[in-house]
PDB file of N, CA, C, O and CB in Angstrom:
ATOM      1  N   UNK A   1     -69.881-164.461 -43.242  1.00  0.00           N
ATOM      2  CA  UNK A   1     -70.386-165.744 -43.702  1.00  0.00           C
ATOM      3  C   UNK A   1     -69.529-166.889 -43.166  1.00  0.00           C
ATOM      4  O   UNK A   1     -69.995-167.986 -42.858  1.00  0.00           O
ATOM      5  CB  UNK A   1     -70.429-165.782 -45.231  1.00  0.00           C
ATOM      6  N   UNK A   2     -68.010-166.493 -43.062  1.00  0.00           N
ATOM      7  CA  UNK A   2     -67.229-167.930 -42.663  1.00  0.00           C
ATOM      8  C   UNK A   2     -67.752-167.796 -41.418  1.00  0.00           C
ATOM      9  O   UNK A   2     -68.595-168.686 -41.305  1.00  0.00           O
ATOM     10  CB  UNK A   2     -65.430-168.130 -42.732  1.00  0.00           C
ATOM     11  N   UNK A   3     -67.686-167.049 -40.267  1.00  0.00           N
ATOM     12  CA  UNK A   3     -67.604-166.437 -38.717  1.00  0.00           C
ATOM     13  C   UNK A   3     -68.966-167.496 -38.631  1.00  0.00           C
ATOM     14  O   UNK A   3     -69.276-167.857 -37.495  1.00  0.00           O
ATOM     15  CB  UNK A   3     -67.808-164.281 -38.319  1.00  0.00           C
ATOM     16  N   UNK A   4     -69.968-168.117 -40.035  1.00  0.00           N
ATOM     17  CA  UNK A   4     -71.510-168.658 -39.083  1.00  0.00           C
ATOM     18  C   UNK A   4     -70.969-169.786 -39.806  1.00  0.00           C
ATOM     19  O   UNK A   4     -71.865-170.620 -39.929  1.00  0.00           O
ATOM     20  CB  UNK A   4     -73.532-168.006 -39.336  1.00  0.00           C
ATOM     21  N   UNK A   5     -70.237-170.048 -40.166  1.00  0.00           N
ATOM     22  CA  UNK A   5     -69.861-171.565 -40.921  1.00  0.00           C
ATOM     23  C   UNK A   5     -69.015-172.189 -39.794  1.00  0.00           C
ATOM     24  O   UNK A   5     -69.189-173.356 -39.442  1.00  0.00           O
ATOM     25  CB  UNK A   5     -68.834-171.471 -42.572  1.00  0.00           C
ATOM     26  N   UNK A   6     -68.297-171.556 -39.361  1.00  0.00           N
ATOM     27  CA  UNK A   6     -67.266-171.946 -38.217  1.00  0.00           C
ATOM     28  C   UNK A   6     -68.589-172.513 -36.888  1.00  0.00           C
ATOM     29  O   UNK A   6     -68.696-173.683 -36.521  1.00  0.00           O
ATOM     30  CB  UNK A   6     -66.041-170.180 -37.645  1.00  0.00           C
ATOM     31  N   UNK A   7     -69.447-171.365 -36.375  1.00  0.00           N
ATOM     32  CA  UNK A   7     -70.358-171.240 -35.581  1.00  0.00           C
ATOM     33  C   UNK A   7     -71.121-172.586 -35.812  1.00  0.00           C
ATOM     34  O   UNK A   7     -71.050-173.392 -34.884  1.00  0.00           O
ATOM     35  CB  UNK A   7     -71.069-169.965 -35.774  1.00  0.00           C
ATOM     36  N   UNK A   8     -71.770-172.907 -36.806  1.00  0.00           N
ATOM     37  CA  UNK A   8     -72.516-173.757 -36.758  1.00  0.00           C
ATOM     38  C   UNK A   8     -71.648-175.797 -36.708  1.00  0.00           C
ATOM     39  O   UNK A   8     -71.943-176.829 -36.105  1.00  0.00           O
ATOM     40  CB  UNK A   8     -73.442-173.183 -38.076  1.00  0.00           C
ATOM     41  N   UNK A   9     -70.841-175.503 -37.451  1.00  0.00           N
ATOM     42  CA  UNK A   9     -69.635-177.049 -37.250  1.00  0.00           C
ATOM     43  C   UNK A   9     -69.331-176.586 -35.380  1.00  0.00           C
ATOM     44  O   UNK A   9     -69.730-177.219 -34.403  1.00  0.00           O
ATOM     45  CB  UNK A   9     -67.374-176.899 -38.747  1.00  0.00           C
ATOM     46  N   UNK A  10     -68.833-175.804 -35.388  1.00  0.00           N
ATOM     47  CA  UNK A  10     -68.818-175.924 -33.517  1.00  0.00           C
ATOM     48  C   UNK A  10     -69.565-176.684 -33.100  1.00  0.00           C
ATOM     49  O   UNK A  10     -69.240-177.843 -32.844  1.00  0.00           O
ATOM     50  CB  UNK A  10     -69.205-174.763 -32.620  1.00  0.00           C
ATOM     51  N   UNK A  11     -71.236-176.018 -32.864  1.00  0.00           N
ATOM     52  CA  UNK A  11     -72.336-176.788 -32.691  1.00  0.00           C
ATOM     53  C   UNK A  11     -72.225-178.312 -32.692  1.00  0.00           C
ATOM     54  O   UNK A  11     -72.031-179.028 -31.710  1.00  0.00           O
ATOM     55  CB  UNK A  11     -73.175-176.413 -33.620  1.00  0.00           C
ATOM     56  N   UNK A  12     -72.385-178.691 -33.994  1.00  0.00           N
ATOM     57  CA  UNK A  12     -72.378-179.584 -34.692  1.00  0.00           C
ATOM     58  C   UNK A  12     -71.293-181.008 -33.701  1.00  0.00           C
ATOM     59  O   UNK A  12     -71.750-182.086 -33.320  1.00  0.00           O
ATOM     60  CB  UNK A  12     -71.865-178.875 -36.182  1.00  0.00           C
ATOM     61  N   UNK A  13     -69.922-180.541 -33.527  1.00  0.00           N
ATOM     62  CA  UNK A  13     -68.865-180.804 -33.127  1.00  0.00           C
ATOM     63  C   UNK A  13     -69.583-180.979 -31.334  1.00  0.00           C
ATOM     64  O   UNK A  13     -69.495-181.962 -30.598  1.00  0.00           O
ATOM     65  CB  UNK A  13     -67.642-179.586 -33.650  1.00  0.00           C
ATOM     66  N   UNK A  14     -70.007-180.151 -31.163  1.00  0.00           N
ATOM     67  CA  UNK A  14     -70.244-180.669 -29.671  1.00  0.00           C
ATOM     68  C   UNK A  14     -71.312-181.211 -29.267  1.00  0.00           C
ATOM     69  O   UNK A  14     -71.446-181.439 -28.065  1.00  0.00           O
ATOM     70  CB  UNK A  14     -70.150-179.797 -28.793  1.00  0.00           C
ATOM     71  N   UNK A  15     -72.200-181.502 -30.083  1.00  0.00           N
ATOM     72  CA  UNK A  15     -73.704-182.108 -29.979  1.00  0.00           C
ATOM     73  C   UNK A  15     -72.893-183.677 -30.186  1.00  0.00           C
ATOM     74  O   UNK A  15     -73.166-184.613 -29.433  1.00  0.00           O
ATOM     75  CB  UNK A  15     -75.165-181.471 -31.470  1.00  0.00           C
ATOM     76  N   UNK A  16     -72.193-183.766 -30.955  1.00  0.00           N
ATOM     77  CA  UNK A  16     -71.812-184.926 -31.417  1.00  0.00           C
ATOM     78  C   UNK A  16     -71.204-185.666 -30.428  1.00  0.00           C
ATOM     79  O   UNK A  16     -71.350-186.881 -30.291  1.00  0.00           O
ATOM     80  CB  UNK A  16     -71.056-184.801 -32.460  1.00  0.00           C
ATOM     81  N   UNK A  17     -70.133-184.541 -29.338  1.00  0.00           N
ATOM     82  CA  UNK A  17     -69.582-185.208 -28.084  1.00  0.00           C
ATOM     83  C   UNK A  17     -70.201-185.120 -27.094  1.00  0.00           C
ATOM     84  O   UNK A  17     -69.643-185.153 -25.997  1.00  0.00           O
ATOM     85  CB  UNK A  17     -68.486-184.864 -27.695  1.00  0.00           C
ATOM     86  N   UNK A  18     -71.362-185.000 -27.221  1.00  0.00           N
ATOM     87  CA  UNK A  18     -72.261-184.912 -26.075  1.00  0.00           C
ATOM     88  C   UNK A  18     -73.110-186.475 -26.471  1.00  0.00           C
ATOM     89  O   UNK A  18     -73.410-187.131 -25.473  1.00  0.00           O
ATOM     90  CB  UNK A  18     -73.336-183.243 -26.074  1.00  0.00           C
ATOM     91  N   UNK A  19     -73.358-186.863 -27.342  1.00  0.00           N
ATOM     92  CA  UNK A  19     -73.851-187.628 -28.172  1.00  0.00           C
ATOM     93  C   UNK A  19     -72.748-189.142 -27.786  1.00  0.00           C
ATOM     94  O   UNK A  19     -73.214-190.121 -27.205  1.00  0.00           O
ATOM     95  CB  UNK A  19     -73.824-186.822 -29.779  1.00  0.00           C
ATOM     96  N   UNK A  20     -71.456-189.071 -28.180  1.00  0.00           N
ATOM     97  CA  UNK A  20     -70.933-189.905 -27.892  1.00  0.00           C
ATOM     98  C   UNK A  20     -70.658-190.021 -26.315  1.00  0.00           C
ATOM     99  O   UNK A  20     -69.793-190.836 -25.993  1.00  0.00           O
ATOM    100  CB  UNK A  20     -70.036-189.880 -28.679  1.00  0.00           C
ATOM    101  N   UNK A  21     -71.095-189.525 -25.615  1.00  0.00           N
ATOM    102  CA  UNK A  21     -70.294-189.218 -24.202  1.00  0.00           C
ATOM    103  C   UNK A  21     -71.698-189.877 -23.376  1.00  0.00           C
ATOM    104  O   UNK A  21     -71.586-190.562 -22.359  1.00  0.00           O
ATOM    105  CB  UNK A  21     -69.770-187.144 -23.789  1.00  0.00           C
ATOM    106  N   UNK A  22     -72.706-189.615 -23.864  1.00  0.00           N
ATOM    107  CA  UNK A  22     -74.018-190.632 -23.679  1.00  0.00           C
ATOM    108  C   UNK A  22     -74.045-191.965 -23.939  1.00  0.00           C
ATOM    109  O   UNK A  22     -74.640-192.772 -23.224  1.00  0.00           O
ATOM    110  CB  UNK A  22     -75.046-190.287 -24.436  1.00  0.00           C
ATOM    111  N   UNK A  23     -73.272-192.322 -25.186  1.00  0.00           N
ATOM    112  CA  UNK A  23     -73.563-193.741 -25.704  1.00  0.00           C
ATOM    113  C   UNK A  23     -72.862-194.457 -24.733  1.00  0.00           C
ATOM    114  O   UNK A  23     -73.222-195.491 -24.170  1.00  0.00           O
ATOM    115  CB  UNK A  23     -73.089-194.113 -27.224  1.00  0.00           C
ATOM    116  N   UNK A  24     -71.738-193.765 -24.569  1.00  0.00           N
ATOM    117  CA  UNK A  24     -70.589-194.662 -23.646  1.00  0.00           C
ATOM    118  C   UNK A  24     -71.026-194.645 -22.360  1.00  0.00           C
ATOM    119  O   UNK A  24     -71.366-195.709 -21.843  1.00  0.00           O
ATOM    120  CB  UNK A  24     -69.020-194.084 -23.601  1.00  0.00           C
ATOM    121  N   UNK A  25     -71.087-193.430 -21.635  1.00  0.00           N
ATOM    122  CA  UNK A  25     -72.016-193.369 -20.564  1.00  0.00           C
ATOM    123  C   UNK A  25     -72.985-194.712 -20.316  1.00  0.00           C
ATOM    124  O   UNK A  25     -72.989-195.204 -19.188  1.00  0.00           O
ATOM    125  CB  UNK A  25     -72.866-192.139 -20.852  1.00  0.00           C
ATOM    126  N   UNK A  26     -73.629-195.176 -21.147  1.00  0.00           N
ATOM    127  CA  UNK A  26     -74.803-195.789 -21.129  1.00  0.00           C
ATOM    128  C   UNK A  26     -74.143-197.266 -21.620  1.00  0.00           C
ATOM    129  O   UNK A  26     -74.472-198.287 -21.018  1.00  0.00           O
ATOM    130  CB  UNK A  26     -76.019-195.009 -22.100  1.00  0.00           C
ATOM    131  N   UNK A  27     -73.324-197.311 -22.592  1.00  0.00           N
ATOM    132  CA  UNK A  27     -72.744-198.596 -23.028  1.00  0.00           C
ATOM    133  C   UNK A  27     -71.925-199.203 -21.369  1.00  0.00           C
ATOM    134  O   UNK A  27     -72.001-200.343 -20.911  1.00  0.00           O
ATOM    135  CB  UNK A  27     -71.460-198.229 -24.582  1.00  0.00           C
ATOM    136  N   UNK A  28     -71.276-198.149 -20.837  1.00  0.00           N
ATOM    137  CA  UNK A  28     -70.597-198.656 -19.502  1.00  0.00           C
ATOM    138  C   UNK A  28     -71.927-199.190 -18.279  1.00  0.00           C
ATOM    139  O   UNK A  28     -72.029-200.341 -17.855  1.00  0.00           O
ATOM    140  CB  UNK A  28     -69.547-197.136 -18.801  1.00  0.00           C
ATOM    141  N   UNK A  29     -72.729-198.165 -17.943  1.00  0.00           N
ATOM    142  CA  UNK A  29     -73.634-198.463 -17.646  1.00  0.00           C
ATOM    143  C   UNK A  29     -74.478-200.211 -17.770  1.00  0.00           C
ATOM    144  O   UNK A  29     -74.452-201.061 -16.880  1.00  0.00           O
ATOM    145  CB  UNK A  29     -74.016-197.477 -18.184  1.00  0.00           C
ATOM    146  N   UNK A  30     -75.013-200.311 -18.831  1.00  0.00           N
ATOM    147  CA  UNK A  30     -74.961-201.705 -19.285  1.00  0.00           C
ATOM    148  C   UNK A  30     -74.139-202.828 -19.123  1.00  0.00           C
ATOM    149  O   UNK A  30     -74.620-203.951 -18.969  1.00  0.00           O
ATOM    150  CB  UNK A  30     -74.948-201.668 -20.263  1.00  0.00           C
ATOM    151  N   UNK A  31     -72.952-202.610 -19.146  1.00  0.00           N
ATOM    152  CA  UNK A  31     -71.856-203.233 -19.007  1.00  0.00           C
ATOM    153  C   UNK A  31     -71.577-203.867 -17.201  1.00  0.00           C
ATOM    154  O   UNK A  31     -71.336-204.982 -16.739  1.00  0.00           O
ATOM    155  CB  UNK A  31     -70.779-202.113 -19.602  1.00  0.00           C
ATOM    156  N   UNK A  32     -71.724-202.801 -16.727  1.00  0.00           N
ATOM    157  CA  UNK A  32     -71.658-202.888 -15.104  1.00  0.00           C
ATOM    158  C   UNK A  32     -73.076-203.524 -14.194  1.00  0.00           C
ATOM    159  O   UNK A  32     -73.119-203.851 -13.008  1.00  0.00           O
ATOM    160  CB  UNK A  32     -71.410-201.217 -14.577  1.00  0.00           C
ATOM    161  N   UNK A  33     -74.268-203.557 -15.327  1.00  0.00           N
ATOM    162  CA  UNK A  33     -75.767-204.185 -14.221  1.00  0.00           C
ATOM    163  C   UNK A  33     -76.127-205.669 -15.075  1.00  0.00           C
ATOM    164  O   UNK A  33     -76.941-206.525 -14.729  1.00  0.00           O
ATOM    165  CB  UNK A  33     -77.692-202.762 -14.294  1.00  0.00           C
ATOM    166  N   UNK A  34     -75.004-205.669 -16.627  1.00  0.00           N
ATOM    167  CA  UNK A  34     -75.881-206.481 -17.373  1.00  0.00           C
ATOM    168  C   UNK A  34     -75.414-208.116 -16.644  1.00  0.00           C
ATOM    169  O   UNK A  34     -74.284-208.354 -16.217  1.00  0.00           O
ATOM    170  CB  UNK A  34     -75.577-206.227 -19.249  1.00  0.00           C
ATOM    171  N   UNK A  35     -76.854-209.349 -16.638  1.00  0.00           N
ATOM    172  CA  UNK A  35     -76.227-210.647 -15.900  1.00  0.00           C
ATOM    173  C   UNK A  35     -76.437-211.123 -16.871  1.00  0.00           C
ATOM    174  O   UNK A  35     -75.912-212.236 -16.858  1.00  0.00           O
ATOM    175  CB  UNK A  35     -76.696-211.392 -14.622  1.00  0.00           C
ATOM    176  N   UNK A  36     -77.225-210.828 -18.332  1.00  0.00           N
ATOM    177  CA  UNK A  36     -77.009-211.694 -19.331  1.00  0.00           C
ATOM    178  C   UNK A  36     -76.031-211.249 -20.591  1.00  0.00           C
ATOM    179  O   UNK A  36     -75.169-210.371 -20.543  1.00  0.00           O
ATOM    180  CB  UNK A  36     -78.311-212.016 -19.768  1.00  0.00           C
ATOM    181  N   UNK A  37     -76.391-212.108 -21.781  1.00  0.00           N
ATOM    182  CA  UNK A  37     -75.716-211.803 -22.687  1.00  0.00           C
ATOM    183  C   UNK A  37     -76.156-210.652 -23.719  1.00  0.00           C
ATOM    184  O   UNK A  37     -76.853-210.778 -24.725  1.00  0.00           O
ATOM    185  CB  UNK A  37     -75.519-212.890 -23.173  1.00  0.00           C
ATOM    186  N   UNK A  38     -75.561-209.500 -23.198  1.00  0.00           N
ATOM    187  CA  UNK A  38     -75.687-208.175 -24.326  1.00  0.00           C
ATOM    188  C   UNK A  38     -74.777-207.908 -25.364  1.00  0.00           C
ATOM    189  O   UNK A  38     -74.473-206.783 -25.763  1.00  0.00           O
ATOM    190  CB  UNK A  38     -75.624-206.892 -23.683  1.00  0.00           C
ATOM    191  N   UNK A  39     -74.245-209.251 -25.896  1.00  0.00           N
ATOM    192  CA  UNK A  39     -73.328-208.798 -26.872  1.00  0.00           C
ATOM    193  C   UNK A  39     -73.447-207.780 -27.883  1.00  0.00           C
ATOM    194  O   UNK A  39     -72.585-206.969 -28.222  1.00  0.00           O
ATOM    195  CB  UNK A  39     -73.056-209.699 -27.456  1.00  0.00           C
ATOM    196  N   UNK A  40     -75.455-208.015 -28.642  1.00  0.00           N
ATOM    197  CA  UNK A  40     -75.882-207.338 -29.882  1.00  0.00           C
ATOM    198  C   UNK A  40     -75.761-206.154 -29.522  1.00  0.00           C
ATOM    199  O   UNK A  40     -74.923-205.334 -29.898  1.00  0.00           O
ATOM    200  CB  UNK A  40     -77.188-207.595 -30.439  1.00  0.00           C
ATOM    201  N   UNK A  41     -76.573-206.038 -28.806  1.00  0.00           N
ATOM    202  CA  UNK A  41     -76.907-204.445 -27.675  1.00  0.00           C
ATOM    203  C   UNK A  41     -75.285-203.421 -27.553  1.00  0.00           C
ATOM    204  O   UNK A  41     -75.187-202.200 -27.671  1.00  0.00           O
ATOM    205  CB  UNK A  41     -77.413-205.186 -25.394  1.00  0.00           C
ATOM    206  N   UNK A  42     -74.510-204.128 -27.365  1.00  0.00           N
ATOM    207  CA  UNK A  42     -72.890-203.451 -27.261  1.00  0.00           C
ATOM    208  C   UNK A  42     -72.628-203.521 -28.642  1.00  0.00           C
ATOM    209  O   UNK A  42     -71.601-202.894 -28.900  1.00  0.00           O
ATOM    210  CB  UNK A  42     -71.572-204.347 -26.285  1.00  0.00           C
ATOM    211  N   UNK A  43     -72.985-203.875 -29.323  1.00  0.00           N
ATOM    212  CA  UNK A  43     -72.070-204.698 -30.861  1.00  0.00           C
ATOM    213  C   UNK A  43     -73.068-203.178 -31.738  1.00  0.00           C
ATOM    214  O   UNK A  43     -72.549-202.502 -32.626  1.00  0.00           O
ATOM    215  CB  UNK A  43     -72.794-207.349 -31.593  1.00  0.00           C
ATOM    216  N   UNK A  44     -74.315-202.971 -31.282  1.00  0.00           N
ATOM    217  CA  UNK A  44     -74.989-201.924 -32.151  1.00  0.00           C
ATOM    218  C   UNK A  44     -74.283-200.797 -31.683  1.00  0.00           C
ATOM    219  O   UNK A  44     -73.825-199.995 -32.497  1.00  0.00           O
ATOM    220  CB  UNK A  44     -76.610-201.765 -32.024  1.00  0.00           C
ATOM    221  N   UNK A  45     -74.056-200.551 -29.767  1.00  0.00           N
ATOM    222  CA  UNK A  45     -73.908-198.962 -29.394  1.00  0.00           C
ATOM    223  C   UNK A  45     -72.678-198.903 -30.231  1.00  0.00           C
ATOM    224  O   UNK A  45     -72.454-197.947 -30.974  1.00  0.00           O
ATOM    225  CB  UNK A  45     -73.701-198.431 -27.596  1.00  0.00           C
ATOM    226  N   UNK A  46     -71.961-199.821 -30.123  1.00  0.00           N
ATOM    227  CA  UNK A  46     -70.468-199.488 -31.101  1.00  0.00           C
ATOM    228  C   UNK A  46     -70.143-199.119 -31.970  1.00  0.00           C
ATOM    229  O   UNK A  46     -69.288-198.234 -32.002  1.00  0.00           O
ATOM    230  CB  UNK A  46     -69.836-200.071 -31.444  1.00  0.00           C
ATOM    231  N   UNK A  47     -70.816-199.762 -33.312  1.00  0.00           N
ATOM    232  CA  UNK A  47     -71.734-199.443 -34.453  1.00  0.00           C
ATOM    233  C   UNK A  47     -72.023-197.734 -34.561  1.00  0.00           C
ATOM    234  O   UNK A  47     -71.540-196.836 -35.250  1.00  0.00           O
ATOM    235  CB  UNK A  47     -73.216-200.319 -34.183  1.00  0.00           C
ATOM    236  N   UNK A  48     -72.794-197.784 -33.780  1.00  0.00           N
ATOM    237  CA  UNK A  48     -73.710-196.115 -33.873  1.00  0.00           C
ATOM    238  C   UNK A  48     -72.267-195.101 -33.479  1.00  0.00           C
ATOM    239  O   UNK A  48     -72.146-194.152 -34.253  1.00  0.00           O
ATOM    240  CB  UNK A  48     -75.448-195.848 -32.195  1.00  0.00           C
ATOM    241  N   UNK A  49     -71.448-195.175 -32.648  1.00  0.00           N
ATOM    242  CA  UNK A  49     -70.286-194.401 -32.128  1.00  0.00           C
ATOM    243  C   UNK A  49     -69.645-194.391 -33.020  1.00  0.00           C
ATOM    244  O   UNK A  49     -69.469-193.247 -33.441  1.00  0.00           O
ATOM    245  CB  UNK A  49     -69.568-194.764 -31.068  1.00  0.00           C
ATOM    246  N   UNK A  50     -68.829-195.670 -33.953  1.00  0.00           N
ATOM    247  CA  UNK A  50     -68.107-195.184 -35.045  1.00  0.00           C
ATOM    248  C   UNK A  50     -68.933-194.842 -36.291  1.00  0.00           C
ATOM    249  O   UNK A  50     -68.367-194.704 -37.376  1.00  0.00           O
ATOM    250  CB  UNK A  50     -67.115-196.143 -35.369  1.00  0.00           C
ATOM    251  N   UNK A  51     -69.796-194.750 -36.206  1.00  0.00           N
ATOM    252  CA  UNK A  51     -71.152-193.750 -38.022  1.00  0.00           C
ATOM    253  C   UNK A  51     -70.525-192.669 -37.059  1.00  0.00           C
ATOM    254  O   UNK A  51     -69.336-192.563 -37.356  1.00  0.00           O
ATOM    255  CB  UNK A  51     -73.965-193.865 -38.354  1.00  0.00           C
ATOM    256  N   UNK A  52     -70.879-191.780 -35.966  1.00  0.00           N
ATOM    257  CA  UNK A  52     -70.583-190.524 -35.635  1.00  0.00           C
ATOM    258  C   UNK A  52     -69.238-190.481 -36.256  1.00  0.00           C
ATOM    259  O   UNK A  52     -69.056-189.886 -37.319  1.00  0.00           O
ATOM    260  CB  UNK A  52     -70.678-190.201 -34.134  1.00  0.00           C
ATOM    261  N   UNK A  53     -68.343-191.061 -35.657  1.00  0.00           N
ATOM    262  CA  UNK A  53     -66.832-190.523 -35.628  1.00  0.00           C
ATOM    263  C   UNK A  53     -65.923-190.695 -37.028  1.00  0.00           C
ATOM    264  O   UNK A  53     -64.890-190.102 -37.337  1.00  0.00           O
ATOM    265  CB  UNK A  53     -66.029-191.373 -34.418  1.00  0.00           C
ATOM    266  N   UNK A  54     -66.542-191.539 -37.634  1.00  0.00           N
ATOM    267  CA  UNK A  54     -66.344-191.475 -39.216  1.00  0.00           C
ATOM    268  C   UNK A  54     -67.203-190.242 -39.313  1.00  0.00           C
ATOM    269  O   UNK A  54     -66.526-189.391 -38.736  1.00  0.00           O
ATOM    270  CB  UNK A  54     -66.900-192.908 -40.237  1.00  0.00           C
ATOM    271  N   UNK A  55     -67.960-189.854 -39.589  1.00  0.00           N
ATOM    272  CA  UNK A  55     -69.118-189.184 -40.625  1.00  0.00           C
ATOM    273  C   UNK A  55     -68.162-188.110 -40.069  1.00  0.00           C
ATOM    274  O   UNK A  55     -67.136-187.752 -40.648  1.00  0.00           O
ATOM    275  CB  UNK A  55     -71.157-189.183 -40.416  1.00  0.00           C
ATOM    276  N   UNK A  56     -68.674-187.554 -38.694  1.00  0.00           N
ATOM    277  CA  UNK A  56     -68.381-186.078 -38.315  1.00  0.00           C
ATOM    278  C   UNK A  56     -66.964-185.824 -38.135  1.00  0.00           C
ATOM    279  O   UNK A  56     -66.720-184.663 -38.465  1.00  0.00           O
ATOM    280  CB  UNK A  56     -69.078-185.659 -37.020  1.00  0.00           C
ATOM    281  N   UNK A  57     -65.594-186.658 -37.613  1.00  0.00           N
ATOM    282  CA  UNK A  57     -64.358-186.017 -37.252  1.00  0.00           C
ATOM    283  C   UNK A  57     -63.377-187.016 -38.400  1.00  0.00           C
ATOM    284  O   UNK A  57     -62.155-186.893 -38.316  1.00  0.00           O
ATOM    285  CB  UNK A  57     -63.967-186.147 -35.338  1.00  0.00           C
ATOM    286  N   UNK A  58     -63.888-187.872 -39.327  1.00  0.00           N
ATOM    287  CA  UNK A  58     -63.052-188.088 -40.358  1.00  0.00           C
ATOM    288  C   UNK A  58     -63.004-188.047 -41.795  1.00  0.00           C
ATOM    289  O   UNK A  58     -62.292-188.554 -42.661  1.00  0.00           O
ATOM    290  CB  UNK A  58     -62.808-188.904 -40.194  1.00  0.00           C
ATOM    291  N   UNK A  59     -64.235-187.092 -41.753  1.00  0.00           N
ATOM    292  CA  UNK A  59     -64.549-186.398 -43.189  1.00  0.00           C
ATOM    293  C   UNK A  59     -64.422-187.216 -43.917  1.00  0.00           C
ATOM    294  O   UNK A  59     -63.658-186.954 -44.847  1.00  0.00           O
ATOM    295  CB  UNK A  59     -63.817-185.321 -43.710  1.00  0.00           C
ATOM    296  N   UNK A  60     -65.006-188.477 -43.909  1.00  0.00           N
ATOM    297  CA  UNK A  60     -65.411-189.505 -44.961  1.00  0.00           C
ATOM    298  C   UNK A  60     -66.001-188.965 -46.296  1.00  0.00           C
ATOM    299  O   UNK A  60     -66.052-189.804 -47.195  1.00  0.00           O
ATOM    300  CB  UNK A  60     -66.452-190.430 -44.355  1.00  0.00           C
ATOM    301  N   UNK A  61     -66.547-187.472 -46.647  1.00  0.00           N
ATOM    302  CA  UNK A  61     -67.507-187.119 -47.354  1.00  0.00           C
ATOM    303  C   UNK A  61     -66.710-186.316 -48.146  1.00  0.00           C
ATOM    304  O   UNK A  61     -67.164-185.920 -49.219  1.00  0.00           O
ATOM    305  CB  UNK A  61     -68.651-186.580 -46.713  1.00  0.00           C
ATOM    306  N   UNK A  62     -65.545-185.997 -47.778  1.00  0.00           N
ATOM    307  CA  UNK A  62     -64.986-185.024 -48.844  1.00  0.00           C
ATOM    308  C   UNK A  62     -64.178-186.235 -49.740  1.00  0.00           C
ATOM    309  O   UNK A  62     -64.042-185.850 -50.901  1.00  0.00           O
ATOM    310  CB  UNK A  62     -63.845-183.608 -48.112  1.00  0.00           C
ATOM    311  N   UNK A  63     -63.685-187.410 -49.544  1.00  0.00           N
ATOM    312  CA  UNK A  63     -63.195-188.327 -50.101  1.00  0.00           C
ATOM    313  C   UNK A  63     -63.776-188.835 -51.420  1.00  0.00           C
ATOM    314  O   UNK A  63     -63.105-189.265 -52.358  1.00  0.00           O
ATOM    315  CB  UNK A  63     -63.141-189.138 -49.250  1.00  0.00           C
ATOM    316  N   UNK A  64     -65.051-188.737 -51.376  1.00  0.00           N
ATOM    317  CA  UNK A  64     -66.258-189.123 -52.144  1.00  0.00           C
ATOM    318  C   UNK A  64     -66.739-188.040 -53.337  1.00  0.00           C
ATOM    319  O   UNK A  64     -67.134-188.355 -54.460  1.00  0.00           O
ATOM    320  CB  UNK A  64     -67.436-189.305 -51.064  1.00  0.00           C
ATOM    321  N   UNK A  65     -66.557-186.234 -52.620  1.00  0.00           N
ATOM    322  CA  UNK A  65     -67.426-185.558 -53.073  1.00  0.00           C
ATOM    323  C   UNK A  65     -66.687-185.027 -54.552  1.00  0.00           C
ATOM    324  O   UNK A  65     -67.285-184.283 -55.330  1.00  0.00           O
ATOM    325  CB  UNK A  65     -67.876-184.517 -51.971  1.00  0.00           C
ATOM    326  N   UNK A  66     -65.140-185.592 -54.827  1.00  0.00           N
ATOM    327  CA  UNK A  66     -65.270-185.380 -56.188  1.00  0.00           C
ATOM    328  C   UNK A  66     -64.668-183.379 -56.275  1.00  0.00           C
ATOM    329  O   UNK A  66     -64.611-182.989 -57.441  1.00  0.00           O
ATOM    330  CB  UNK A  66     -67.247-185.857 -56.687  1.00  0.00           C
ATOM    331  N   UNK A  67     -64.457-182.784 -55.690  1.00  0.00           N
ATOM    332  CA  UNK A  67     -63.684-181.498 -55.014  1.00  0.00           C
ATOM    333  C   UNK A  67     -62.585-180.808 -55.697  1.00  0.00           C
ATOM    334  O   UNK A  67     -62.428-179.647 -56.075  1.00  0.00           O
ATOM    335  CB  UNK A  67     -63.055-181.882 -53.748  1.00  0.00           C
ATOM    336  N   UNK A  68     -61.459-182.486 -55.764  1.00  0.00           N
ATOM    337  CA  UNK A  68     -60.690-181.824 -56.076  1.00  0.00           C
ATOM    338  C   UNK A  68     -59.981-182.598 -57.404  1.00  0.00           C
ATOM    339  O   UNK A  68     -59.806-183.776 -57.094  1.00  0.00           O
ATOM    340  CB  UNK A  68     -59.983-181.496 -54.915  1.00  0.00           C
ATOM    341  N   UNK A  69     -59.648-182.402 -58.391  1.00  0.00           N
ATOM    342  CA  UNK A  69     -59.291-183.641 -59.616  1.00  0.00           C
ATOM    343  C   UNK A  69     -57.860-182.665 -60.168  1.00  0.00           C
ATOM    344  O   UNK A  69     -57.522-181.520 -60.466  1.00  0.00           O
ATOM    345  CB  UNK A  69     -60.956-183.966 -61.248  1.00  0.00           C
ATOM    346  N   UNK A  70     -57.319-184.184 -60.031  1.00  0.00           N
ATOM    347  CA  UNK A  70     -55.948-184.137 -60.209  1.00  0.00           C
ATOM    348  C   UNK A  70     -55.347-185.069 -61.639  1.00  0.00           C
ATOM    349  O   UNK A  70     -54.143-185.098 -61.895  1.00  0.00           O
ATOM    350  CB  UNK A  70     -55.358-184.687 -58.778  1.00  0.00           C
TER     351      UNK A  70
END
């Protein structure tokens, strides 16, 4: 049971850097053809990159979930 718990956060873990490795990909991208002003457009991909990197690699959720009482 742990051996598919491990298995599936792997997953999880690399969809996510595949995920961020696109945004940036694409945020640089933008960055290098854009002649106007894309501030919002950068100001959202940024946005969306840190919800991943909070949610998935800083366990914002166990902080919340009440786990452990001291």
């Amino acid at each position: 049971m742990e051996e598919q718990k491990k298995k599936a956060d792997y997953s999880v873990n690399v969809l996510v850097v595949i995920i961020l490795s696109l945004l940036t990909a694409g945020e640089y991208y933008l960055g290098v053809i854009s002649t106007t002003n894309i501030a919002g457009v950068m100001l959202g991909i940024g946005v969306l990159k840190a919800f991943f990197i909070i949610k998935d690699y800083m366990h914002i959720g166990r902080v919340f979930s009440g786990g452990e009482d001291h």
